[in-house]
N, C-alpha and C positions, 0 to 999 in steps of 0.2 A: 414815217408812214409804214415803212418797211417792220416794224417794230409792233404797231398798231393793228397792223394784217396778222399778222404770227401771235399775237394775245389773242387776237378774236376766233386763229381757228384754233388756240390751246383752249379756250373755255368753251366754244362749241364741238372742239374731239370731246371735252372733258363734260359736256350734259349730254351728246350723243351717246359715251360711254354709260351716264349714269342711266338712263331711260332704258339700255337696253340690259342691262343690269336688272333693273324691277323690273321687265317687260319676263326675263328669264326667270331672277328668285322668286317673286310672289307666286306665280304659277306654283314652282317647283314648293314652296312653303305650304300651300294650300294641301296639293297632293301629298307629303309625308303629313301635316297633320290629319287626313281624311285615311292615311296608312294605317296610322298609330290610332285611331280609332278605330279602324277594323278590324285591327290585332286585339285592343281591348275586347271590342265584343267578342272573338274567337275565343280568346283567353277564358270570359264569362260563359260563352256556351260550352266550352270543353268543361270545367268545371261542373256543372251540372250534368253535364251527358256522363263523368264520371261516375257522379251520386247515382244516376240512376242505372248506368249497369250493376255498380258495388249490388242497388237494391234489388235486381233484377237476379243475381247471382246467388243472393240469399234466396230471392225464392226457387230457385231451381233446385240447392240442394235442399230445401225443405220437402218439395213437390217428387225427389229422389225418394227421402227418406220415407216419405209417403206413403209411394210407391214399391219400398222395400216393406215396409207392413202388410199391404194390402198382398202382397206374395205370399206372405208368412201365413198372412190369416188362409188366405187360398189353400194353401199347401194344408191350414190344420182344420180347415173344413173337408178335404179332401177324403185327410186321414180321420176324422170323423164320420163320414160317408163311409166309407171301410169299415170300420170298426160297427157302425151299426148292421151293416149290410150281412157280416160274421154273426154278429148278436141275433140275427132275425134269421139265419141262416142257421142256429143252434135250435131257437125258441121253434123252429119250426117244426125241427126233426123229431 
Protein backbone atom coordinates (compact mmCIF):
# COMPACT_ATOMS: atom_id res chain seq x y z
CA UNK A 1 0.00 0.00 0.00
CA UNK A 2 2.78 1.95 1.13
CA UNK A 3 4.23 1.48 -2.48
CA UNK A 4 0.82 2.34 -4.08
CA UNK A 5 0.46 5.84 -2.06
CA UNK A 6 4.15 6.98 -3.12
CA UNK A 7 3.18 6.20 -7.10
CA UNK A 8 0.08 8.03 -6.83
CA UNK A 9 1.70 11.23 -5.30
CA UNK A 10 4.85 10.65 -7.85
CA UNK A 11 2.16 10.96 -10.96
CA UNK A 12 0.06 13.59 -9.26
CA UNK A 13 3.62 15.79 -8.23
CA UNK A 14 4.32 14.84 -11.70
CA UNK A 15 0.64 16.32 -13.60
CA UNK A 16 0.70 19.00 -10.94
CA UNK A 17 4.18 19.93 -12.32
CA UNK A 18 3.03 19.53 -15.88
CA UNK A 19 -0.28 21.94 -15.55
CA UNK A 20 1.65 24.50 -14.00
CA UNK A 21 4.36 24.24 -16.59
CA UNK A 22 1.57 25.21 -19.41
CA UNK A 23 -0.19 27.39 -16.89
CA UNK A 24 3.44 29.49 -16.99
CA UNK A 25 4.91 28.62 -20.84
CA UNK A 26 1.95 29.24 -23.05
CA UNK A 27 1.29 32.54 -21.48
CA UNK A 28 5.04 33.36 -21.68
CA UNK A 29 4.90 31.82 -25.64
CA UNK A 30 2.08 33.99 -26.49
CA UNK A 31 3.72 37.13 -25.14
CA UNK A 32 7.29 36.68 -27.10
CA UNK A 33 5.51 35.77 -30.12
CA UNK A 34 3.04 39.12 -29.83
CA UNK A 35 6.96 40.71 -28.97
CA UNK A 36 8.46 39.47 -32.07
CA UNK A 37 5.70 40.83 -34.03
CA UNK A 38 5.92 44.13 -32.59
CA UNK A 39 9.46 44.24 -33.42
CA UNK A 40 8.58 43.24 -37.06
CA UNK A 41 6.31 46.02 -37.43
CA UNK A 42 9.05 48.56 -35.79
CA UNK A 43 11.38 47.07 -38.02
CA UNK A 44 8.81 47.85 -41.19
CA UNK A 45 7.91 51.36 -39.97
CA UNK A 46 11.56 52.35 -39.37
CA UNK A 47 12.25 51.29 -42.73
CA UNK A 48 10.01 53.58 -44.26
CA UNK A 49 10.31 56.45 -41.85
CA UNK A 50 14.02 56.13 -43.33
CA UNK A 51 12.72 56.43 -47.00
CA UNK A 52 10.93 59.30 -46.14
CA UNK A 53 13.49 61.57 -44.27
CA UNK A 54 16.27 60.18 -47.25
CA UNK A 55 13.29 62.08 -49.30
CA UNK A 56 12.64 64.77 -47.24
CA UNK A 57 16.38 65.60 -47.26
CA UNK A 58 16.57 65.78 -50.83
CA UNK A 59 14.02 68.31 -50.79
CA UNK A 60 15.66 70.48 -48.49
CA UNK A 61 18.70 70.73 -50.28
CA UNK A 62 16.91 71.43 -53.40
CA UNK A 63 14.50 74.18 -51.81
CA UNK A 64 18.45 75.50 -50.33
CA UNK A 65 19.62 75.62 -53.66
CA UNK A 66 16.49 77.35 -54.66
CA UNK A 67 16.88 79.57 -52.39
CA UNK A 68 20.62 80.31 -53.20
CA UNK A 69 19.27 81.40 -56.92
CA UNK A 70 16.62 83.45 -55.90
CA UNK A 71 19.49 85.53 -53.84
CA UNK A 72 21.57 85.61 -56.77
CA UNK A 73 18.67 86.76 -58.99
CA UNK A 74 17.94 89.50 -56.03
CA UNK A 75 21.48 90.62 -55.81
CA UNK A 76 21.42 90.97 -59.92
CA UNK A 77 18.07 92.70 -60.04
CA UNK A 78 19.39 94.99 -57.51
CA UNK A 79 22.41 95.67 -59.53
CA UNK A 80 20.22 96.23 -62.42
CA UNK A 81 18.20 98.89 -60.56
CA UNK A 82 21.61 100.73 -60.23
CA UNK A 83 22.78 100.59 -63.14
CA UNK A 84 19.50 101.82 -64.73
CA UNK A 85 19.11 104.32 -62.01
CA UNK A 86 22.99 105.76 -63.33
CA UNK A 87 21.76 105.40 -67.00
CA UNK A 88 18.67 107.82 -66.30
CA UNK A 89 20.67 109.68 -64.12
CA UNK A 90 23.15 110.55 -67.36
CA UNK A 91 20.12 110.58 -69.98
CA UNK A 92 18.79 113.18 -67.73
CA UNK A 93 21.60 115.57 -67.30
Amino acid sequence: MATTNNKNLTEWTWKVFTVVLGVLILPLAGWVWNMNVSVAQLQNDLGDVEETIAFLEQKVEEAERNSRAIISIEKDIEYMRGTLDRIEMLITE
